[in-house]
Backbone of each chain as ProteinMPNN parsed JSONL, in Angstrom:
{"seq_chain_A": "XXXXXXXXXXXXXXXXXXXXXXXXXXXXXXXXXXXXXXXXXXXXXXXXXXXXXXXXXXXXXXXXXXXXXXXXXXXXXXXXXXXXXXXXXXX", "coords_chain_A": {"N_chain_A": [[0.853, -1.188, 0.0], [0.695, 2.133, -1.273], [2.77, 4.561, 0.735], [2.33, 8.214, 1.638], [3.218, 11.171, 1.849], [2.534, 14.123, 2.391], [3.417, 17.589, 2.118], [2.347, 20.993, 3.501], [2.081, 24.258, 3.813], [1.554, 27.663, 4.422], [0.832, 30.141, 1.951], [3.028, 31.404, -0.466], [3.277, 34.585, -0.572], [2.151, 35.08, 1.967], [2.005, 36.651, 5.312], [4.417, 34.231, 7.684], [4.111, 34.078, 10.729], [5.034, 31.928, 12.825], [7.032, 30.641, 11.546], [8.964, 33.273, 10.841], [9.424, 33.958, 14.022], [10.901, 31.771, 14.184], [13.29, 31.822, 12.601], [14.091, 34.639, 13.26], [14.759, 33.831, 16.385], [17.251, 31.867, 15.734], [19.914, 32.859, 15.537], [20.685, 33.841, 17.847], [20.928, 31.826, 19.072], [23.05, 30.642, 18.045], [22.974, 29.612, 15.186], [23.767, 30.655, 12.385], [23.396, 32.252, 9.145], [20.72, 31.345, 8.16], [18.24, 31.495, 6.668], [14.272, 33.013, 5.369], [12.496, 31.152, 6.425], [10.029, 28.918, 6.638], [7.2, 27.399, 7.981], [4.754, 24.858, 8.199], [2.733, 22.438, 8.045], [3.335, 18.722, 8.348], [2.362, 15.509, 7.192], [1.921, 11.683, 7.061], [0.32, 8.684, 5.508], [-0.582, 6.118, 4.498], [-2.208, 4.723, 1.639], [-5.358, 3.029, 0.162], [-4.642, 2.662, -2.94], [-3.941, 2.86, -6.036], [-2.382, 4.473, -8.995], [-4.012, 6.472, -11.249], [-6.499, 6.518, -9.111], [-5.373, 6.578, -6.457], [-3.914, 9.418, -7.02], [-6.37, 10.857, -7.652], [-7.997, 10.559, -5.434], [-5.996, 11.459, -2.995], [-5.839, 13.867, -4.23], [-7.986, 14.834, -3.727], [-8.58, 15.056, -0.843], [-6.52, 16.494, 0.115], [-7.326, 19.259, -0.781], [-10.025, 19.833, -0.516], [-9.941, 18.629, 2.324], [-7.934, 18.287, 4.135], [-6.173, 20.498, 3.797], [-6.699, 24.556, 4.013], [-7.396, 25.462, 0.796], [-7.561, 27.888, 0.538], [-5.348, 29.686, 2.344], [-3.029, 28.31, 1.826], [-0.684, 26.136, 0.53], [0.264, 22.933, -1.172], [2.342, 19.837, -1.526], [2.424, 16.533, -2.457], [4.009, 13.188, -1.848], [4.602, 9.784, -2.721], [6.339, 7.424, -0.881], [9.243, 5.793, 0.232], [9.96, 3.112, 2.388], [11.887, 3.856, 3.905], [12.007, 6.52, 3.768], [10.155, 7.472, 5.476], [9.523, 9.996, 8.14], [9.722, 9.041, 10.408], [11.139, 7.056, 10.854], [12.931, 4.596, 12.129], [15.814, 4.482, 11.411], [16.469, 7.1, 11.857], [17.015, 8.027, 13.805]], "CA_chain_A": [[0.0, 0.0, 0.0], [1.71, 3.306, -0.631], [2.498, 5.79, 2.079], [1.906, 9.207, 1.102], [3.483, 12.162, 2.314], [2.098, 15.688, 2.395], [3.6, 18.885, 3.387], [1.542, 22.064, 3.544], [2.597, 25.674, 3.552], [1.127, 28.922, 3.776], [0.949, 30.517, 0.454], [4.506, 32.3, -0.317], [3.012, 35.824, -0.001], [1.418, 35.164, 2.777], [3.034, 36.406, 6.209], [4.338, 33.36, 8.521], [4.61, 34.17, 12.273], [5.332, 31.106, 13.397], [8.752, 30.635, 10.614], [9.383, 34.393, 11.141], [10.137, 33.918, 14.893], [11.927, 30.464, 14.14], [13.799, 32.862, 11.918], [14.974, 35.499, 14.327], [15.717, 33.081, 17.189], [18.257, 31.668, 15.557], [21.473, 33.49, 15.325], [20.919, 34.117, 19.028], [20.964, 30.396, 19.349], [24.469, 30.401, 17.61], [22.814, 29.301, 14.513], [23.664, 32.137, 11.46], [23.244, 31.834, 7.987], [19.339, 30.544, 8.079], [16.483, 32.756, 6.084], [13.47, 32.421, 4.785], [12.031, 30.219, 7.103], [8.593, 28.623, 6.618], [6.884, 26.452, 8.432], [3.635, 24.478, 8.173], [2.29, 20.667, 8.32], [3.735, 17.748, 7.308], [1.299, 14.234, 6.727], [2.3, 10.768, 6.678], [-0.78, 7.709, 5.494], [-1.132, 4.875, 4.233], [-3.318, 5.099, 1.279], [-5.134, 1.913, -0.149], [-5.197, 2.676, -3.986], [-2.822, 3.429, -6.782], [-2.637, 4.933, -10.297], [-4.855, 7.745, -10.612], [-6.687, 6.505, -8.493], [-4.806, 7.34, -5.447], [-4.195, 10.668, -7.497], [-7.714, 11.481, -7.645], [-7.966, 10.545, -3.693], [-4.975, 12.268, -2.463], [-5.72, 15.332, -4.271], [-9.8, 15.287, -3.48], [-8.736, 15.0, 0.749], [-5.985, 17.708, 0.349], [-8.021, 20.285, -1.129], [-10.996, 19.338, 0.451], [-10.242, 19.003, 3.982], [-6.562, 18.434, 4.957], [-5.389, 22.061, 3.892], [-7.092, 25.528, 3.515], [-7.085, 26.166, -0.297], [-7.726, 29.726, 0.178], [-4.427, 29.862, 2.399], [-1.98, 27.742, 2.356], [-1.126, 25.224, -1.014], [0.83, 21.531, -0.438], [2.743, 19.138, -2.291], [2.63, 15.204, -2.004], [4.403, 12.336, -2.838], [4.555, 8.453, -2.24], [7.382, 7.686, -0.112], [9.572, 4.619, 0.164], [9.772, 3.143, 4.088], [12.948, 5.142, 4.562], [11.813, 7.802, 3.524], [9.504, 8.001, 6.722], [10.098, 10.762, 8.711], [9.525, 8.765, 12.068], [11.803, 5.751, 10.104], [13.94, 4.345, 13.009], [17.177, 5.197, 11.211], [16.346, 8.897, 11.978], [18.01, 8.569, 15.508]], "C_chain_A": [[0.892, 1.242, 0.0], [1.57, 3.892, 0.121], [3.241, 7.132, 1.521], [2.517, 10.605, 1.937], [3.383, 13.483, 1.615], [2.947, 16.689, 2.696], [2.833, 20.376, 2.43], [2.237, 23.185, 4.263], [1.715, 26.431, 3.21], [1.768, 29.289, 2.523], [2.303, 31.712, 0.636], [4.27, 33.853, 0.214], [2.222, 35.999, 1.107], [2.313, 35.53, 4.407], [2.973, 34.927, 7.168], [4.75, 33.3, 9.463], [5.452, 33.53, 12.334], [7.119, 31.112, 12.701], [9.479, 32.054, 10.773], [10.332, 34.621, 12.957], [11.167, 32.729, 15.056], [13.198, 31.335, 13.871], [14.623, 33.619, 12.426], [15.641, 34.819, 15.77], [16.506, 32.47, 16.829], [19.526, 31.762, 15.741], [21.805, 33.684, 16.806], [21.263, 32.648, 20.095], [22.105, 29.775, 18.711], [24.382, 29.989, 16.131], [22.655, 30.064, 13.101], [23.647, 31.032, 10.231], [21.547, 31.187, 6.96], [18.754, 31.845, 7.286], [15.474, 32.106, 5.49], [12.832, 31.16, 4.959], [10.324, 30.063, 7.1], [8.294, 27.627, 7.37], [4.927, 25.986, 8.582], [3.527, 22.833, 8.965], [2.889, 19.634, 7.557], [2.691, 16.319, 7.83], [2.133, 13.292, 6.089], [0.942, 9.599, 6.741], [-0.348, 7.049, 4.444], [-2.492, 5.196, 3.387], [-3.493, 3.411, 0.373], [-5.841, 2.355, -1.812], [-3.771, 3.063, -4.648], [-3.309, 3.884, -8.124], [-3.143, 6.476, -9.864], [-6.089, 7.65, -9.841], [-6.482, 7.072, -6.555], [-4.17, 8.481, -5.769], [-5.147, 11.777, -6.934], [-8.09, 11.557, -5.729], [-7.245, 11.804, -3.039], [-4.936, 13.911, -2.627], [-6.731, 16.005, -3.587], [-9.158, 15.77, -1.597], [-8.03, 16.132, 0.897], [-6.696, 19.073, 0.002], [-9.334, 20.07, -0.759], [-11.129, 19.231, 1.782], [-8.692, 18.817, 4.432], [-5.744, 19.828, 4.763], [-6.778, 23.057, 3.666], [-7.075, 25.647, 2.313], [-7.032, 27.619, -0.24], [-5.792, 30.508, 1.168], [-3.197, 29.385, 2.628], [-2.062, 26.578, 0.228], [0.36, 24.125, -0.193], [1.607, 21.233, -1.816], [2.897, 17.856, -1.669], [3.7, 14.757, -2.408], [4.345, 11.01, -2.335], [6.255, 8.455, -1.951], [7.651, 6.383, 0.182], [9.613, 4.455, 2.181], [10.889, 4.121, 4.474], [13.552, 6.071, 4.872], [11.116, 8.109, 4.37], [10.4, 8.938, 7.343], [10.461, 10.16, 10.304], [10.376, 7.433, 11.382], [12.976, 5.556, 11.484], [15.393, 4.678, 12.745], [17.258, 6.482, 11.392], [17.567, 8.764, 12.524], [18.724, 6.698, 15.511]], "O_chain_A": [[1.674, 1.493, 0.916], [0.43, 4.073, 0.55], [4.39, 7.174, 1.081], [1.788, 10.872, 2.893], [3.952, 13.85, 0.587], [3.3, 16.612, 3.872], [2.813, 20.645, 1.229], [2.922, 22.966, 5.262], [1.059, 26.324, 2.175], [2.864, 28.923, 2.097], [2.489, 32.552, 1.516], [4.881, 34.321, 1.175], [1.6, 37.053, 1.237], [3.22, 34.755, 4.71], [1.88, 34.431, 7.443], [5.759, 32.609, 9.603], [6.595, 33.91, 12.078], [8.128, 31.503, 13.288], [10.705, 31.971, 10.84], [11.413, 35.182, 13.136], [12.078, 32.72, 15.883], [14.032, 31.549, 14.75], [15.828, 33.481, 12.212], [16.742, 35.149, 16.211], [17.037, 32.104, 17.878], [20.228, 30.812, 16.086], [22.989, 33.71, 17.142], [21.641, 32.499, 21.257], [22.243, 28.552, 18.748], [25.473, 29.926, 15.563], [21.521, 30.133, 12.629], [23.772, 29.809, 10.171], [21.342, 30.821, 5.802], [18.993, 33.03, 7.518], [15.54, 30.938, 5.108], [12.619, 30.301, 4.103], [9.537, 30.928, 7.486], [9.197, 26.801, 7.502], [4.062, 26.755, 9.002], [4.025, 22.333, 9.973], [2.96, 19.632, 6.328], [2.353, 16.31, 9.013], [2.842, 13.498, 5.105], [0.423, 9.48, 7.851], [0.273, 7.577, 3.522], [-3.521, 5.675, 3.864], [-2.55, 2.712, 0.002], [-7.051, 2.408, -2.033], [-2.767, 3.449, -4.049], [-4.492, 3.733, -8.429], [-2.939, 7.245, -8.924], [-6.809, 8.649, -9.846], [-7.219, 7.686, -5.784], [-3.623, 8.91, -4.753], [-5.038, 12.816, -6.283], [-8.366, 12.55, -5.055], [-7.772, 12.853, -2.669], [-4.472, 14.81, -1.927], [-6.709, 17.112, -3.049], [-9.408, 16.92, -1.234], [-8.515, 16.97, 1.658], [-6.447, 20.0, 0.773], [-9.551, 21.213, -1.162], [-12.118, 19.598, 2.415], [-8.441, 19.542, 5.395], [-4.814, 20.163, 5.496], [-7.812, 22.551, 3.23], [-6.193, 26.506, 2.318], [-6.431, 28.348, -1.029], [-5.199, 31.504, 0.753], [-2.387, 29.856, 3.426], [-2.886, 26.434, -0.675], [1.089, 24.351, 0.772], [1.62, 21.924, -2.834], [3.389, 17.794, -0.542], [4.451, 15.4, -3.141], [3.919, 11.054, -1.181], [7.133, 9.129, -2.49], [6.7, 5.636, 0.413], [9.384, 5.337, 3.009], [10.739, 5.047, 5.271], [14.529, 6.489, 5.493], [11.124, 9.338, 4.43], [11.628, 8.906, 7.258], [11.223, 10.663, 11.13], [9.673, 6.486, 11.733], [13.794, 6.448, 11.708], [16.131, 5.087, 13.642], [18.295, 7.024, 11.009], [18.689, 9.101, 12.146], [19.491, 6.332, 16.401]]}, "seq_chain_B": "XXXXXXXXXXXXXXXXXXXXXXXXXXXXXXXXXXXXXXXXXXXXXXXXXXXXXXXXXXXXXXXXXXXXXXXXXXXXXXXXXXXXXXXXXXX", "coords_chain_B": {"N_chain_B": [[21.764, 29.385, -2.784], [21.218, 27.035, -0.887], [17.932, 25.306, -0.03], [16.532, 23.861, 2.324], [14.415, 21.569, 2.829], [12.711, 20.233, 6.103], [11.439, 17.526, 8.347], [9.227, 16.639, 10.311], [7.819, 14.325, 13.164], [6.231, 12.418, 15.55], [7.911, 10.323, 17.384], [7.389, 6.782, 16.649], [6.186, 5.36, 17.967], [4.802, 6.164, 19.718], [1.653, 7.563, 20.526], [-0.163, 9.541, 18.352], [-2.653, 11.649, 18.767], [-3.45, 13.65, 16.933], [-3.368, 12.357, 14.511], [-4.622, 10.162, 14.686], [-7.427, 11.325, 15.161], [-7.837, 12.123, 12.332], [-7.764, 10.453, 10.777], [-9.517, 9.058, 11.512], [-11.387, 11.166, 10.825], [-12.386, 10.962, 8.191], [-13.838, 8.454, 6.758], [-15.966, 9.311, 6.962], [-16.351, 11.36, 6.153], [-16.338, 11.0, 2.938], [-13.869, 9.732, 2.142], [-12.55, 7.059, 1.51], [-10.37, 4.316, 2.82], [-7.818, 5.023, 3.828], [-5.27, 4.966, 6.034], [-3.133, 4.777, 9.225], [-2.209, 7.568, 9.816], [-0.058, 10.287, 10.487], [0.54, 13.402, 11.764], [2.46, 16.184, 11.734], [5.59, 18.315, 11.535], [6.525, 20.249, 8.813], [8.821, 22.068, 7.95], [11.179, 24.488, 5.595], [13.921, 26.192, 4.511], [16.098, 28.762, 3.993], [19.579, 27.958, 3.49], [22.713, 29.415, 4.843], [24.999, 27.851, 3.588], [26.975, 25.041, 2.543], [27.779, 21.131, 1.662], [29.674, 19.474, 4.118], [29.584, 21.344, 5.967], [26.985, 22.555, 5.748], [25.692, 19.924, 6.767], [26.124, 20.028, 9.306], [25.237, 22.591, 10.053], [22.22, 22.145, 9.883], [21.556, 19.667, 11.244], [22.294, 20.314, 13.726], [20.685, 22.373, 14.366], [18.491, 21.108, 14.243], [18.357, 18.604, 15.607], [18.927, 20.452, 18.033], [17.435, 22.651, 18.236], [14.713, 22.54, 16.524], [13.213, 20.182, 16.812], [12.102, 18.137, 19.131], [14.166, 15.987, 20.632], [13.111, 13.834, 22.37], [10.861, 12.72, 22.073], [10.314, 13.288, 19.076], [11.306, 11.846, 15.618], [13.283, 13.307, 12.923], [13.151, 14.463, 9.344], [15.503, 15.172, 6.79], [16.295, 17.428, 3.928], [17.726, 18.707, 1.069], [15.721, 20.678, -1.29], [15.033, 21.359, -4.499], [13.76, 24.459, -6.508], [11.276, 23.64, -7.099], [10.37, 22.075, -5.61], [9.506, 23.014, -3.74], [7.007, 23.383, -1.121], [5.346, 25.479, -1.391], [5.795, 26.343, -4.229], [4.343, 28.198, -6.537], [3.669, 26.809, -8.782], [2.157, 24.246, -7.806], [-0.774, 24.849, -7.096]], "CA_chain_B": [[21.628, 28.882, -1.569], [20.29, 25.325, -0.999], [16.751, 25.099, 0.467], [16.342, 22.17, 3.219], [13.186, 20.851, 3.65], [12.689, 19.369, 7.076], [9.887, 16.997, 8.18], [9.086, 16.163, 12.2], [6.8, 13.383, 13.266], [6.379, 11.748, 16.726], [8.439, 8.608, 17.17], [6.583, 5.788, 15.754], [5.533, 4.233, 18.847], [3.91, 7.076, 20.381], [0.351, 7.972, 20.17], [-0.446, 10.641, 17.684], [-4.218, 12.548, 18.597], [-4.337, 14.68, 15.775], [-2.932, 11.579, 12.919], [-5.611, 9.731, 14.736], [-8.465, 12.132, 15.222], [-8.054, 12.841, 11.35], [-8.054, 9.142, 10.159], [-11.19, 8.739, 12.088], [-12.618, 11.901, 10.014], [-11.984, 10.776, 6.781], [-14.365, 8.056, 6.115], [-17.605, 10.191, 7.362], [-16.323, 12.664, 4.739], [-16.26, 10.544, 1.758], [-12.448, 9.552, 1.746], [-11.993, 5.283, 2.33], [-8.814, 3.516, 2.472], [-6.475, 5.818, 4.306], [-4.726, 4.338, 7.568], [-1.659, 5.093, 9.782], [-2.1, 8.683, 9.461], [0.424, 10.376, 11.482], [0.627, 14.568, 11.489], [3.555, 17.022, 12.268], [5.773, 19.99, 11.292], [7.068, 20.716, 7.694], [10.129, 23.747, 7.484], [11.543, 24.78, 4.711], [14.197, 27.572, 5.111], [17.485, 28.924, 3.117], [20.986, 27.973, 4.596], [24.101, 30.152, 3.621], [26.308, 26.549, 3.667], [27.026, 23.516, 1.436], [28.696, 20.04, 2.093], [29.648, 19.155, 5.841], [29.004, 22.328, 6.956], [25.389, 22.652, 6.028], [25.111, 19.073, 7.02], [26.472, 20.004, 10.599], [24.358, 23.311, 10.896], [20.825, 21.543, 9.91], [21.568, 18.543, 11.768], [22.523, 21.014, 15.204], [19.275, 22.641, 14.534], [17.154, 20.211, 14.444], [18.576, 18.47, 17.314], [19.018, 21.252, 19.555], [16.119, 23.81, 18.546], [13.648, 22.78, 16.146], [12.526, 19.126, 17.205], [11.938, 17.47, 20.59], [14.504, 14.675, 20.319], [12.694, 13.183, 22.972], [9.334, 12.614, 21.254], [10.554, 13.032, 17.742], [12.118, 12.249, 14.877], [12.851, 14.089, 11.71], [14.213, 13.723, 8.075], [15.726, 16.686, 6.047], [16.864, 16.799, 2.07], [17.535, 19.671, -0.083], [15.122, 20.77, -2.224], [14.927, 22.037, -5.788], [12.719, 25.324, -6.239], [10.034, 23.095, -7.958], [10.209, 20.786, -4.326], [9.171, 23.849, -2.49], [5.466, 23.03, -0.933], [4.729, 26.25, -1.252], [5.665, 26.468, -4.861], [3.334, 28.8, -6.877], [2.501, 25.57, -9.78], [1.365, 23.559, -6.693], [-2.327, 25.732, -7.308]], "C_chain_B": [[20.794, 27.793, -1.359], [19.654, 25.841, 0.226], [16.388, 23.678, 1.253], [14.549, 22.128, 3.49], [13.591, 19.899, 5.142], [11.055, 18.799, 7.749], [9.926, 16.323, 9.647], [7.679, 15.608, 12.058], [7.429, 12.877, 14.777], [6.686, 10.159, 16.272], [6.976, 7.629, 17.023], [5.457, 4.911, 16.708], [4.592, 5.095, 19.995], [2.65, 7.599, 19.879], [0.515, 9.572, 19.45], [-1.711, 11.124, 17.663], [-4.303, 12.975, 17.117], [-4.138, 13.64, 14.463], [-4.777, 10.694, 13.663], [-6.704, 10.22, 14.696], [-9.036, 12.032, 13.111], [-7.958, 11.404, 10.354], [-9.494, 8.469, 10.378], [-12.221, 9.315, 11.105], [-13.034, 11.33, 9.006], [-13.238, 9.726, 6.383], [-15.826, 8.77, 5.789], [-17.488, 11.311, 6.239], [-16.115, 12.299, 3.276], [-15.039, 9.731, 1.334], [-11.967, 8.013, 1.954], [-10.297, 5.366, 1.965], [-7.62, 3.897, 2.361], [-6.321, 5.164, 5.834], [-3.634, 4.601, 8.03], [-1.313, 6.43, 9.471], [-1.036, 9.568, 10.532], [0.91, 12.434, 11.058], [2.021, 15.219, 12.242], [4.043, 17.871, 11.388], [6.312, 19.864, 10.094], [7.392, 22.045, 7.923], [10.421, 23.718, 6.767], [12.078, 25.919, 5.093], [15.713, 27.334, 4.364], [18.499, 28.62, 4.086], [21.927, 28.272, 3.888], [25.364, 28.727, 4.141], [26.187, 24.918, 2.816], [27.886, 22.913, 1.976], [28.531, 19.805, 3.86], [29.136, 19.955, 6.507], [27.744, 22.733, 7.283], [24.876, 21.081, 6.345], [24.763, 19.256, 8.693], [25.001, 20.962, 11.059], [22.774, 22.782, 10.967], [20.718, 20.266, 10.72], [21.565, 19.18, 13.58], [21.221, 21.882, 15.433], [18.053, 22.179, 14.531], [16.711, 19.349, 15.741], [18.343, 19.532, 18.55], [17.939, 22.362, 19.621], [14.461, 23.228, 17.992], [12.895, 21.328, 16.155], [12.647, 19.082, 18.409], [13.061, 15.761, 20.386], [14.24, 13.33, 21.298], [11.313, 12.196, 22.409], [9.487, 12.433, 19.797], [11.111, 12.603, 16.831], [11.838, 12.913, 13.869], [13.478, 13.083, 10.862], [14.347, 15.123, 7.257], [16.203, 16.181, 4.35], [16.516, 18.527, 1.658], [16.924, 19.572, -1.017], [14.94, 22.082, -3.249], [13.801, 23.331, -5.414], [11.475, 24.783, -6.716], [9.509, 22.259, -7.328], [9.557, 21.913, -3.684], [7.023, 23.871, -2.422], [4.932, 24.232, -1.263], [4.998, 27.051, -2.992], [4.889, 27.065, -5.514], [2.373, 27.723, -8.23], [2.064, 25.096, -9.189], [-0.416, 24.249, -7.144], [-2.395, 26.803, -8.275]], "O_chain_B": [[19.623, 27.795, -1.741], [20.168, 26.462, 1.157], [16.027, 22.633, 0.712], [13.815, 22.685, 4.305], [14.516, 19.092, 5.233], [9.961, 19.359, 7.694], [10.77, 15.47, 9.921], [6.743, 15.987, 11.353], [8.609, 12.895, 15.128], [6.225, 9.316, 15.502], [5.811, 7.912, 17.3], [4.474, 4.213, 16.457], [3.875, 4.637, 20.885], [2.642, 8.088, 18.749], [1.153, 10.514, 19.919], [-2.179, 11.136, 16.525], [-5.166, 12.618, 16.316], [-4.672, 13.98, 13.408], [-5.845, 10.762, 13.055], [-7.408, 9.48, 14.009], [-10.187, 11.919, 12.692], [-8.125, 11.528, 9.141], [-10.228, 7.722, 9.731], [-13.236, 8.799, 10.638], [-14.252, 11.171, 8.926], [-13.845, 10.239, 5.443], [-16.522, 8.773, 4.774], [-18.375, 11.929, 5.652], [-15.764, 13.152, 2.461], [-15.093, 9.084, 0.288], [-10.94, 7.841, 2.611], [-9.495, 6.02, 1.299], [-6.705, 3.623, 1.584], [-7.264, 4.948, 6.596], [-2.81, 4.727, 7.124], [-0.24, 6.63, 8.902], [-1.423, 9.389, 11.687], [1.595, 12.645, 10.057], [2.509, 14.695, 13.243], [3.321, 18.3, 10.487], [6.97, 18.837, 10.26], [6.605, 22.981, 8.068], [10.181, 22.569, 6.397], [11.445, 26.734, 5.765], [16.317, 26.277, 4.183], [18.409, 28.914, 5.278], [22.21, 27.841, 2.77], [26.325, 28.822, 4.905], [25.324, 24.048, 2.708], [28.747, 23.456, 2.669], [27.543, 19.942, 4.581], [28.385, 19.724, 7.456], [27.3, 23.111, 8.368], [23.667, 20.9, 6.2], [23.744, 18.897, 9.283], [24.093, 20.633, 11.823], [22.128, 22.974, 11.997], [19.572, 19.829, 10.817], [20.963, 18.606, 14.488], [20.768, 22.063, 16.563], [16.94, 22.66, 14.74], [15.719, 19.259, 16.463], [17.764, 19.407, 19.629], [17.568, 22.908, 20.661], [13.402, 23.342, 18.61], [11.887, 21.295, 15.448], [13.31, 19.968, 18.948], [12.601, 14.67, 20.05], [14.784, 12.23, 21.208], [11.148, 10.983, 22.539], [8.873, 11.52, 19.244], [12.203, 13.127, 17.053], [10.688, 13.246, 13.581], [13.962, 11.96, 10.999], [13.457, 15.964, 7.134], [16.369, 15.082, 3.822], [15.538, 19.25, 1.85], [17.162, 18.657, -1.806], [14.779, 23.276, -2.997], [13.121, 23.332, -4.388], [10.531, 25.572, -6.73], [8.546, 21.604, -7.727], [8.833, 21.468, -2.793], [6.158, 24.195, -3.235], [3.733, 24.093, -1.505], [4.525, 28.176, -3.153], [3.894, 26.402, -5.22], [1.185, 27.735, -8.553], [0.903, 25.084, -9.598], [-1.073, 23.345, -7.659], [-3.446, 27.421, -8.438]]}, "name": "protein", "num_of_chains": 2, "seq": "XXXXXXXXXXXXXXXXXXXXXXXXXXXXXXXXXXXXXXXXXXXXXXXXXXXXXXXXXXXXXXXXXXXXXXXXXXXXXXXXXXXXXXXXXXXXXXXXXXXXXXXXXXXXXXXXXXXXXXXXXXXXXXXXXXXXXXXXXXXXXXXXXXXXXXXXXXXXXXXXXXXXXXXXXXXXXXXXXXXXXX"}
């Protein structure tokens, strides 16, 4: 079954608190060189379909109810196991 | 300047409310044959460093500011301007 990963982002012109103060605490945290910090949602499932099928799915749930369309826009993709973000080789 | 995506998720073995809450929604809203839904943070943010050095500083920031390495893991990867979620072809 593939597993599907999302991530969602306010829309580029849009301001983003949250990445804005990531942003400025930084450098004070010894960490220079960073900009242009965004931050949103990221989504990991298990979807049971393929082709355009799990296309047509994936796109209907994201624009439909897992993001705002009006502010924020995403990008998927199918994702191999080790490509999990929670994949035990993380740590 | 290379663009890191980074992607945080609660370790694997820990309960996730909101992946669960939102696997629950899904069939009542039309959507079957999604499972193991698991939610968390997507960043995206410029770093003035290539090779070891931007391996070191995204790897010291993730650890030490912008995950819980108690609760979490991540996964990072440079991405193209055409990877960026917030891309303007995305919508």
């Amino acid at each position: 079954m593939p597993r599907v990963a999302i991530d969602v982002l306010l829309k580029r012109e849009l301001l983003d608190p949250q990445g804005r103060a990531t942003e400025r605490a930084l450098p004070g945290l010894g960490y220079d060189g960073v900009s242009d910090v965004r931050i949103g949602k990221h989504l990991e499932l298990d979807v049971d379909a393929v082709g355009e099928a799990l296309d047509a799915l994936v796109e209907a749930m994201c624009a439909g109810f897992l993001t705002n369309p009006v502010v924020e826009t995403y990008r998927w993709r199918v994702i191999a196991d080790d490509e999990r973000a929670d994949a035990p080789a993380t740590r």
